[in-house]
C-alpha positions as CSV (number, residue, x, y, z in Angstrom):
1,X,203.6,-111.4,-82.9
2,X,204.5,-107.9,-84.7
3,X,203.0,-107.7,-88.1
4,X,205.3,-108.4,-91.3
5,X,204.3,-104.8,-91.7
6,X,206.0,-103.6,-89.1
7,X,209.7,-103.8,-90.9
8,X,208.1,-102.4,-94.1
9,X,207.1,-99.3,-92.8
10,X,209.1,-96.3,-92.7
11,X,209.8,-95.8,-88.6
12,X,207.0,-93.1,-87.9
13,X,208.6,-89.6,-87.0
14,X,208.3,-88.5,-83.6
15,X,205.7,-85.1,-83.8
16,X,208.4,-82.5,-83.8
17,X,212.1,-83.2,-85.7
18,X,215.1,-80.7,-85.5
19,X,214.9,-79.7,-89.4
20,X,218.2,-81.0,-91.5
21,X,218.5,-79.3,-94.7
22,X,222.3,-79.5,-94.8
23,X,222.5,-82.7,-94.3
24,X,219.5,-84.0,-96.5
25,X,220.3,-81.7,-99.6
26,X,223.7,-84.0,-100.2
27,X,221.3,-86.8,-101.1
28,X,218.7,-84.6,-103.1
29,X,220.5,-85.0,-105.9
30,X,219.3,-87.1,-109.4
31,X,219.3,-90.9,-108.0
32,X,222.6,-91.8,-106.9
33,X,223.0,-95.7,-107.1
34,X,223.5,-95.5,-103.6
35,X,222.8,-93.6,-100.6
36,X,225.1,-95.0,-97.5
37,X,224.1,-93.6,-94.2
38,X,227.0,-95.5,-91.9
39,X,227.9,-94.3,-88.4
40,X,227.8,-95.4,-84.5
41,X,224.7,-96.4,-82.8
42,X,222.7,-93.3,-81.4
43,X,223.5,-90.8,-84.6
44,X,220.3,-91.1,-85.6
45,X,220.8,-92.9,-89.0
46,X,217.2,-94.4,-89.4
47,X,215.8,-90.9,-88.5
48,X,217.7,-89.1,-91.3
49,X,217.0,-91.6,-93.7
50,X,212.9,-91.5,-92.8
51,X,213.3,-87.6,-92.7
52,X,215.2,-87.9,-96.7
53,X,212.1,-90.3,-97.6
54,X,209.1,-87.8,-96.1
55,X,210.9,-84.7,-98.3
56,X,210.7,-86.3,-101.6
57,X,207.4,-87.2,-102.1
58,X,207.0,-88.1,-105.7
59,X,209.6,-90.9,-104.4
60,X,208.0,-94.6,-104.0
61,X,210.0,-95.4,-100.8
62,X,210.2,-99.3,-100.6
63,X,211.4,-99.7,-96.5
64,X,213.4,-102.9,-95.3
65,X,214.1,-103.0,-90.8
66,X,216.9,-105.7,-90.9
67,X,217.0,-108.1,-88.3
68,X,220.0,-111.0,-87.2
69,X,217.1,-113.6,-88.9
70,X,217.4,-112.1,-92.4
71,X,221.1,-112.7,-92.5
72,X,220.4,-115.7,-94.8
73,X,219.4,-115.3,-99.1
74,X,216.5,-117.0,-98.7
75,X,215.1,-114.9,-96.2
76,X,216.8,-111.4,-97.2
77,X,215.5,-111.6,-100.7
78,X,211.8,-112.3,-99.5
79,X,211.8,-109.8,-97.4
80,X,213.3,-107.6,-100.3
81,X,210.3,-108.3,-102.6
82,X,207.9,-108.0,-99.7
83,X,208.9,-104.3,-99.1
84,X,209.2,-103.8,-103.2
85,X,205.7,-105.1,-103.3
86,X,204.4,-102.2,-101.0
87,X,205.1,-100.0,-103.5
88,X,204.7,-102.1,-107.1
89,X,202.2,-105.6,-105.7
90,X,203.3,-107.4,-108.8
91,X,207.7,-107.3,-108.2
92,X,209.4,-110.2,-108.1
93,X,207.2,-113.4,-108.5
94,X,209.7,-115.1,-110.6
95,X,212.6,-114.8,-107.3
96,X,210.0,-116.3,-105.4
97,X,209.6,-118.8,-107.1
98,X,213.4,-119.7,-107.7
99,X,214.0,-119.2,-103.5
100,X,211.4,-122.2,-103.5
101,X,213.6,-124.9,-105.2
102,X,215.8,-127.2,-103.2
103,X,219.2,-125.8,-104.3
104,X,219.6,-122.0,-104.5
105,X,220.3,-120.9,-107.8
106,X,223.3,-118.8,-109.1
107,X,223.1,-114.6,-107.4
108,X,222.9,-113.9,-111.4
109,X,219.7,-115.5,-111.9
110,X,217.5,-114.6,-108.4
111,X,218.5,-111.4,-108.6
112,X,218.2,-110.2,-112.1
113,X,214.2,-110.6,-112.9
114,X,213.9,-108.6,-109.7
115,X,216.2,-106.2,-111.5
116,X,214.2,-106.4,-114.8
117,X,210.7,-106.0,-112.6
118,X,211.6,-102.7,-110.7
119,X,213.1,-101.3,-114.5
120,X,209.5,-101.2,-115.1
121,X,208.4,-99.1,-112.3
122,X,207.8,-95.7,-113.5
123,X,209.2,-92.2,-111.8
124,X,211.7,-92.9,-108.9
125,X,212.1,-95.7,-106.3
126,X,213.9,-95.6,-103.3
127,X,215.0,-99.4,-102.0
128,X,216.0,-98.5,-98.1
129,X,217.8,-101.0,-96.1
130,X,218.1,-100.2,-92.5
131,X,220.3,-101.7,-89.5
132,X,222.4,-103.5,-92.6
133,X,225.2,-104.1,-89.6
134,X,222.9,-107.3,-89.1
135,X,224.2,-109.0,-92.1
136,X,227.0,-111.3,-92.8
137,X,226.7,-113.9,-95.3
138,X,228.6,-113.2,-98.2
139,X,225.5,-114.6,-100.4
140,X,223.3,-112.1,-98.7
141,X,226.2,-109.4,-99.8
142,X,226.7,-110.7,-103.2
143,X,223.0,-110.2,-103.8
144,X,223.1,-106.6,-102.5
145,X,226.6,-106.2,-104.9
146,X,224.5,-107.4,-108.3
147,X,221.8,-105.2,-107.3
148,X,223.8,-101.9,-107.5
149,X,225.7,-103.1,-110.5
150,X,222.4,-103.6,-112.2
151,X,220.1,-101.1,-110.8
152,X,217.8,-99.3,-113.6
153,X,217.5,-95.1,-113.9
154,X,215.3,-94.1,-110.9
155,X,216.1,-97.0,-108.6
156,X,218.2,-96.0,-105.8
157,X,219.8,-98.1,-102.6
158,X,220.1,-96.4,-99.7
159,X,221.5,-98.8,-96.7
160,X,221.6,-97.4,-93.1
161,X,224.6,-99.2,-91.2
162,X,226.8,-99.1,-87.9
163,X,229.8,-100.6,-90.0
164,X,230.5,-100.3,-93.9
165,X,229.6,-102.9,-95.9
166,X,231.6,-105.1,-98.2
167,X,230.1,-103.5,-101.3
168,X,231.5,-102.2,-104.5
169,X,231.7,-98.8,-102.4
170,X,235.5,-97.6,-104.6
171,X,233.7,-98.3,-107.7
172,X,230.6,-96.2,-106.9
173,X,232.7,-93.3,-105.8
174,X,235.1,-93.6,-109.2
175,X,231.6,-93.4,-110.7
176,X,230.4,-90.3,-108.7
177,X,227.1,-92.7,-108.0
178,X,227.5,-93.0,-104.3
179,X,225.9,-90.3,-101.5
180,X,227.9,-90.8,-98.1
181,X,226.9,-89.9,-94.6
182,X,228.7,-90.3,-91.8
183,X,229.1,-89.5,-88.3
184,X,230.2,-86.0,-89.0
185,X,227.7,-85.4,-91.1
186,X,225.5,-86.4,-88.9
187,X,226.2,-84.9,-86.0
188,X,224.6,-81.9,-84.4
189,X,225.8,-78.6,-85.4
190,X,225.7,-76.1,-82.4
191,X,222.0,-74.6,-84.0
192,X,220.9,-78.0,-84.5
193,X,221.5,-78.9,-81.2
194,X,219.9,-75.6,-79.5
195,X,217.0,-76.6,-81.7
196,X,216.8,-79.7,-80.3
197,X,217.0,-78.7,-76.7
198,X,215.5,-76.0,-76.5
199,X,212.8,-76.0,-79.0
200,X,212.0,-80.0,-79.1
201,X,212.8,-80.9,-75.1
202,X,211.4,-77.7,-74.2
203,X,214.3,-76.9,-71.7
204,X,215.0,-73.5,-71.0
205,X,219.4,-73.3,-71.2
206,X,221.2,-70.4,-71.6
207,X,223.6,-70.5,-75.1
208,X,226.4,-70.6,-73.0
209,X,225.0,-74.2,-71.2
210,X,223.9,-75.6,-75.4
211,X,227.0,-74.6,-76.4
212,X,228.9,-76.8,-73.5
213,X,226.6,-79.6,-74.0
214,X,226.6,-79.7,-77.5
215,X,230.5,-79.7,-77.3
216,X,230.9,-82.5,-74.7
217,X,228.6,-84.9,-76.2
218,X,230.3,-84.0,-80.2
219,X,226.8,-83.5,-81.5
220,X,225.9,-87.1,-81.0
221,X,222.2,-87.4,-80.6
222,X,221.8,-90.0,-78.3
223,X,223.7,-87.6,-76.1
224,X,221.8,-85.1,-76.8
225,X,218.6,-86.7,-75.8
226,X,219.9,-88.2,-72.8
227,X,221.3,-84.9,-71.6
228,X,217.8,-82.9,-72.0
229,X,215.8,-86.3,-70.3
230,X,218.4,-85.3,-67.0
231,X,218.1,-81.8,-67.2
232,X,214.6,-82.0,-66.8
233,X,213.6,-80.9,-63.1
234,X,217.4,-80.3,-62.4
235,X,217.6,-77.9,-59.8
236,X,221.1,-77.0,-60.5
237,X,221.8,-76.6,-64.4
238,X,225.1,-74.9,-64.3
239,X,226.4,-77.8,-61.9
240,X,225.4,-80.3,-64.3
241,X,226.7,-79.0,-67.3
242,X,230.0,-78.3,-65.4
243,X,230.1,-81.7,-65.1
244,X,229.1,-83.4,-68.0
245,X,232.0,-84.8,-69.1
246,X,234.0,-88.2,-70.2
247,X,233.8,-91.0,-72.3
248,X,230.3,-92.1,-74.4
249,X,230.2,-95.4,-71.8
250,X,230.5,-93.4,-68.7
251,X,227.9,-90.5,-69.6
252,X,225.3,-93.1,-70.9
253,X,225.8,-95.1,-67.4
254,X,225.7,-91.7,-65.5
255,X,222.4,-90.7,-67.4
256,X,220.4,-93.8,-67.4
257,X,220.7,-93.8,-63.9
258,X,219.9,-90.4,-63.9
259,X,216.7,-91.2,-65.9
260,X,215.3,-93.6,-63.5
261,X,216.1,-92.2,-60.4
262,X,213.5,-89.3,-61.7
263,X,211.0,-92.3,-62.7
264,X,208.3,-93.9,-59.9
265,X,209.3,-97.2,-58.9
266,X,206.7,-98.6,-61.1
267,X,208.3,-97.0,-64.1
268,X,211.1,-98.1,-63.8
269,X,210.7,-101.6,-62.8
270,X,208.7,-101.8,-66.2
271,X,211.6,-100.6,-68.5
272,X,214.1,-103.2,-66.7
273,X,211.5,-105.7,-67.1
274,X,210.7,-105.3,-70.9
275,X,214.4,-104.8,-71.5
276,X,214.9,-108.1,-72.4
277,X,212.9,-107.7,-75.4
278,X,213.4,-106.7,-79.0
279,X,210.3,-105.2,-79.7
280,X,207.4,-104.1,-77.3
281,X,203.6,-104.1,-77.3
282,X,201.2,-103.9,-74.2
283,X,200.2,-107.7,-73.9
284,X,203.6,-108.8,-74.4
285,X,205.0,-106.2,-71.9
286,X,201.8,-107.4,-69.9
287,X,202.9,-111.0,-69.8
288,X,206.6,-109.8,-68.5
289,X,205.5,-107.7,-66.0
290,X,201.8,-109.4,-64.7
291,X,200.6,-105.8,-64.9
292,X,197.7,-104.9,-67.2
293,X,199.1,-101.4,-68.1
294,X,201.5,-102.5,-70.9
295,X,200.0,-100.2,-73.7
296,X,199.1,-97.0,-71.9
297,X,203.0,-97.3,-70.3
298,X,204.2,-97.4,-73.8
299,X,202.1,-94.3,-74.8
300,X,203.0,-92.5,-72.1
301,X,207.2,-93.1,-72.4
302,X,206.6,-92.3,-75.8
303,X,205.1,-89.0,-75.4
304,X,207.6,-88.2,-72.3
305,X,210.8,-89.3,-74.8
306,X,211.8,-92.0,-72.9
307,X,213.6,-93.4,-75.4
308,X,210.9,-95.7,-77.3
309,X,210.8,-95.8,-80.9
310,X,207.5,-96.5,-82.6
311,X,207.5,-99.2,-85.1
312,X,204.2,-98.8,-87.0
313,X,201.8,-95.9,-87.6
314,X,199.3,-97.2,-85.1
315,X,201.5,-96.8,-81.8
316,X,201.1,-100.8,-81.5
317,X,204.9,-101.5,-81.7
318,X,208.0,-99.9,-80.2
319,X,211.5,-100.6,-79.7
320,X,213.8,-99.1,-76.9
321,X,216.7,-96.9,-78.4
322,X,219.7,-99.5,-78.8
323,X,222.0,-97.6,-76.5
324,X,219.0,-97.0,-73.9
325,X,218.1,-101.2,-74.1
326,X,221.3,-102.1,-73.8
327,X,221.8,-99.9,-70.3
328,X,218.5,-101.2,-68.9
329,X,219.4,-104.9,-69.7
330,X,222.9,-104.2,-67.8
331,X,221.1,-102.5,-64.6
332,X,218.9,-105.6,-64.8
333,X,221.4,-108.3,-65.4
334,X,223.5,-106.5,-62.3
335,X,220.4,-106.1,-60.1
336,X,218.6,-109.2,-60.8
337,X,220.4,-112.1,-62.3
338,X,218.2,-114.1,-61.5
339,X,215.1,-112.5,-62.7
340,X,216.8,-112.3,-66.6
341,X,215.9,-115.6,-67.5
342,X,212.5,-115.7,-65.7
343,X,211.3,-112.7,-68.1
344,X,213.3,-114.6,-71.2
345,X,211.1,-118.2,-70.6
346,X,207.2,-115.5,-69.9
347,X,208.6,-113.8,-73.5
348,X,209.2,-117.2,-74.8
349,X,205.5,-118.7,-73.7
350,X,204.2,-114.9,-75.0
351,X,205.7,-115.5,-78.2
352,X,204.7,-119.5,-79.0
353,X,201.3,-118.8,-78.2
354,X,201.0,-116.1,-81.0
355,X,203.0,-117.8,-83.6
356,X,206.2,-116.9,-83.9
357,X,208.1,-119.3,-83.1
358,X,211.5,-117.2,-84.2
359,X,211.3,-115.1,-81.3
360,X,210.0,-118.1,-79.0
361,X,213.3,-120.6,-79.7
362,X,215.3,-117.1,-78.5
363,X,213.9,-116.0,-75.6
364,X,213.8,-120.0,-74.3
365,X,217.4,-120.6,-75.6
366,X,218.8,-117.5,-73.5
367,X,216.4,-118.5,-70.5
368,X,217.9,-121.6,-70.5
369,X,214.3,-123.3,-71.0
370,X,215.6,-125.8,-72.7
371,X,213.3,-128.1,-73.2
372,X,210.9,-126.0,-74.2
373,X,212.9,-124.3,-76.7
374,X,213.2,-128.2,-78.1
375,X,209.6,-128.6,-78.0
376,X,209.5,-125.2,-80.3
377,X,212.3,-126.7,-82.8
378,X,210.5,-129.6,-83.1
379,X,207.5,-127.7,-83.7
380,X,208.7,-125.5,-86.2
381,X,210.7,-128.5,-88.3
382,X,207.9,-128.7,-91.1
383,X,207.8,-125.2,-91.7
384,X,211.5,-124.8,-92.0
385,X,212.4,-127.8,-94.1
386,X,209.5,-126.6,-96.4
387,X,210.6,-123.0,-96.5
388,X,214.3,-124.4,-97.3
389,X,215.5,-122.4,-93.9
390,X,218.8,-125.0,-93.5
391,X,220.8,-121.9,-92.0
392,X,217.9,-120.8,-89.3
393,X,217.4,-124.9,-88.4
394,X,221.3,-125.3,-88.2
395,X,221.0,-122.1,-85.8
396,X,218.5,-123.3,-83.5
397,X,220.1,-126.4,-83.4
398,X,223.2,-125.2,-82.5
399,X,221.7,-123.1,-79.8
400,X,220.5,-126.3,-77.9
401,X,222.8,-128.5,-75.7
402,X,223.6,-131.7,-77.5
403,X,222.2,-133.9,-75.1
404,X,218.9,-132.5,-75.5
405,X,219.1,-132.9,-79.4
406,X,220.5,-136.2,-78.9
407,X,218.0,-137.4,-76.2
408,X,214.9,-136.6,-79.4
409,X,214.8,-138.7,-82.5
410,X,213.4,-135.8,-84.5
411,X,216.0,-133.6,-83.9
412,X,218.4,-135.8,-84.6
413,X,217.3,-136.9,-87.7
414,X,217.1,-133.0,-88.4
415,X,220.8,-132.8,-87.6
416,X,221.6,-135.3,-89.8
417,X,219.6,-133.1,-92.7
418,X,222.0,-130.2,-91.8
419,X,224.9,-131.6,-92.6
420,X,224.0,-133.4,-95.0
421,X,223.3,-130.1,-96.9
422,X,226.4,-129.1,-95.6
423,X,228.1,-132.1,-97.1
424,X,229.4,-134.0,-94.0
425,X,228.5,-137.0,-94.8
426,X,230.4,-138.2,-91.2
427,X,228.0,-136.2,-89.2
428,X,225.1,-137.6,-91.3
429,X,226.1,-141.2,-89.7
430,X,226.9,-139.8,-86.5
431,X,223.5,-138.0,-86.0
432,X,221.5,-140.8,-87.7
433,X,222.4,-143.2,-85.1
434,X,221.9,-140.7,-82.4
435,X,218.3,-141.0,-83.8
436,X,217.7,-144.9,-84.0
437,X,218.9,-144.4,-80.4
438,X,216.9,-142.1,-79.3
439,X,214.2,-142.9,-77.0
C-alpha cells in the first residue's frame, strides 16, 4: 500500500519547470496567515505551491495530499500532526491523545495545544494543505477556522483548492493577512507558455503557432501540455493549430484520443487499465494488467510526459493528472463496460493483501464484489471501532446493500453502534434484531 509518506512529501518537481517569478513573488512576502491557491483542475495549483516551497529555503515546509478519507476530525487532525511532525518530531502529542477518547472534544481544546506546540518552532513554518476541495465536514472546517485565528508569527497556511473554502477568508483580507491565487494568476502568460512549449516539450513552433495556442487554451496548463503531447510527430502543425479550438471538454476528448492513437497498443491498453486507480505503482499496475512491466511503464510515461505525477522522491508512486484519469476511465467505461469492474475487484484483492483495507472496501464496493467488500468491513471492525472512525464505518456500511449487512451478525451489530452514536435509538433496535437474526 503507498507509504504514509507519500502525502507528506512535497509532490517532486518534474526535472525542468517553466520559471514563475510573477506569480511566486505575491506570496514572498513576511508570512501571510494564509496563502490560498484556488482554481479549476489542470492550473497547476500543487505545482506552484511545491515551486513557492523549493524558493524559500530557510522555510520548514510541513506538506498535507488531502484525500475524500480525511474528510472526518479524527483523521484530518492526525494527519495534520503527522506532516507537522516531519518538520518538528515532538508537535502535537497532547491532540493525539484527546482524538483517542470516546467523545471528541470541543475544536477549542484539540486544536489549541497544537497551536501552542508549533508557537515554539523557531524561524518560519509553512502548513500546506493540498486538494482541500476533498473536505466537507464543517468540524473538519472549524478546525482549519481556529487554526488561522490562532496561528503564531512565522506559521503560515497555505491551502491549494478547486473551490474556496468556508473559511474566515473577508476577515483575512480586512486584515491584509491573506495571499490569493487564482486562475488568472495562474495562467500562462504568452512567454510562459513559449517557455513551456518550446523550451520544456522541446517542440519547434513558430511565435505565430504559441501565440494561437496559448490564446485558445487561455493559458491553462493542462492545455498546454496536452497540446505539445499532440503536436509531437504532427506532420501538419499549421493545420492543427488552425483547428484547435472549442470548449475545455471537447479539446481534452479530442487530445486524449489524440495521445493514444500515437501510443502502441500495449501502451495504451495499460493507461485504460490502471485508470481505475487512484494512485499507481508497478505491482499494483502488474496485478491489473497480468503484465510484469508495471514499473519500467511508469518510468517511461513519466519521462515521455504522459501525464503521471510522481508521488514520492523515489519514483515508487504516481498519480495520473485528474483531467487525464478521468478521460481514460471514460474511454474505458465506453469501450469496456464490462472490464471496469473486473480491474476494480484485481485492485481490491491487490490492496487487502497489502493492508489497506481503505482502498480494498473501494475498489470491491464499485466492482460490485460485494461480498468481499463485506468480508473486508468485517475485517477492518476492530481497527475502526478502536481508532473511533464512526464516520469511515458508517461510510462503508452505507456502501454495501442492506441485505448483505443484514444477512451478517457482525455487521449488524456494527450498524446498530452507528446510530447509536448518531443518537437513533430506533435504528439501534432495528439493526440489533437484524443481528439475533442473522444466521
Amino acid at each position: 500500500m503507498p507509504a504514509p509518506g507519500t502525502k507528506l512529501r512535497v509532490p517532486a518537481p518534474r526535472r525542468r519547470l517553466v520559471a514563475r517569478p510573477r506569480v511566486l513573488e505575491g506570496v514572498r512576502r513576511d508570512a501571510p496567515r494564509l496563502v490560498l491557491v484556488s482554481a479549476p483542475a489542470g492550473f497547476g495549483k500543487t505545482t506552484v505551491l511545491a515551486q513557492w516551497l523549493a524558493s524559500t529555503p530557510a522555510t520548514r515546509a510541513a506538506w498535507l495530499s488531502l484525500d475524500p478519507a480525511d474528510d472526518d476530525p479524527r483523521r484530518f487532525l492526525t494527519q495534520v500532526v503527522a506532516a507537522l511532525r516531519t518538520v518538528a518530531a515532538d508537535v502535537g502529542a497532547t491532540t493525539l491523545a484527546q482524538l483517542d477518547g470516546d467523545r471528541l472534544p470541543p475544536v477549542e481544546t484539540l486544536v489549541a495545544p497544537l497551536v501552542d506546540d508549533v508557537d515554539r518552532l523557531p524561524g518560519t513554518t509553512v502548513l500546506a494543505l493540498d486538494d482541500y476541495h476533498v473536505v466537507d465536514d464543517p468540524a473538519v472546517h472549524a478546525c482549519v477556522s481556529y487554526l488561522l485565528d490562532h496561528l503564531p508569527a512565522g506559521v503560515t497556511l497555505a491551502v491549494a483548492t478547486r473551490a474556496d473554502p468556508p473559511l474566515p477568508l473577508p476577515r483575512l483580507r480586512v486584515r491584509d493577512e491573506l495571499v490569493e491565487l487564482r486562475a488568472a494568476d495562474l495562467r500562462f502568460t504568452p512567454a510562459e507558455a513559449s517557455e513551456f512549449l518550446t523550451g520544456v516539450m522541446g517542440l519547434d513552433l513558430t511565435d505565430a503557432h504559441v501565440a494561437a495556442l496559448g490564446a485558445r487554451t487561455e493559458g491553462w496548463a493542462a492545455g498546454l501540455q496536452l497540446a505539445a503531447l499532440t503536436l509531437r510527430g504532427q506532420d501538419d502543425v499549421e493545420g492543427f493549430v488552425a483547428d484547435f479550438t472549442g470548449s475545455h471538454r471537447f479539446v481534452l476528448d479530442y487530445l486524449v484520443e489524440e495521445v493514444l492513437r500515437r501510443r502502441t497498443a500495449e501502451v495504451r491498453d495499460f493507461l485504460l487499465a490502471t485508470s481505475v486507480l487512484g494512485q499507481l505503482t508497478g505491482p499494483l499496475c502488474d496485478a491489473l494488467t497480468g503484465r510484469g512491466d508495471g514499473a519500467g511503464m511508469l518510468a517511461t510515461l513519466e519521462r515521455e510526459n504522459v501525464f503521471v505525477v510522481p508521488l514520492d522522491g523515489r519514483r515508487t508512486w504516481y498519480r495520473y493528472h485528474h483531467l487525464f484519469g478521468e478521460a481514460l476511465r471514460a474511454r474505458l467505461t465506453a469501450a469496456a463496460p464490462e472490464r471496469v469492474a473486473t480491474l476494480h475487484r484485481a485492485a481490491a484483492r491487490w490492496y487487502a493483501g497489502h493492508g489497506d483495507l481503505a482502498d480494498a472496501v473501494g475498489h470491491a464496493v464499485t466492482g460490485a464484489d460485494t461480498a468481499f467488500a463485506a468480508d473486508l468491513v468485517e475485517l477492518g471492525l476492530p481497527g475502526l471501532r478502536r481508532r473511533r472512525e464512526d464516520r469511515t464505518l458508517r461510510a462503508w456500511l452505507r456502501a454495501l446493500p442492506e441485505d448483505e449487512v443484514r444477512g451478517r451478525a457482525l455487521l449488524a451489530a456494527a450498524a446498530a453502534w452507528t446510530r447509536l452514536s448518531v443518537g437513533d435509538l430506533d435504528g439501534v433496535d432495528t439493526w440489533l434484531d437484524a443481528a439475533e437474526a442473522a444466521p
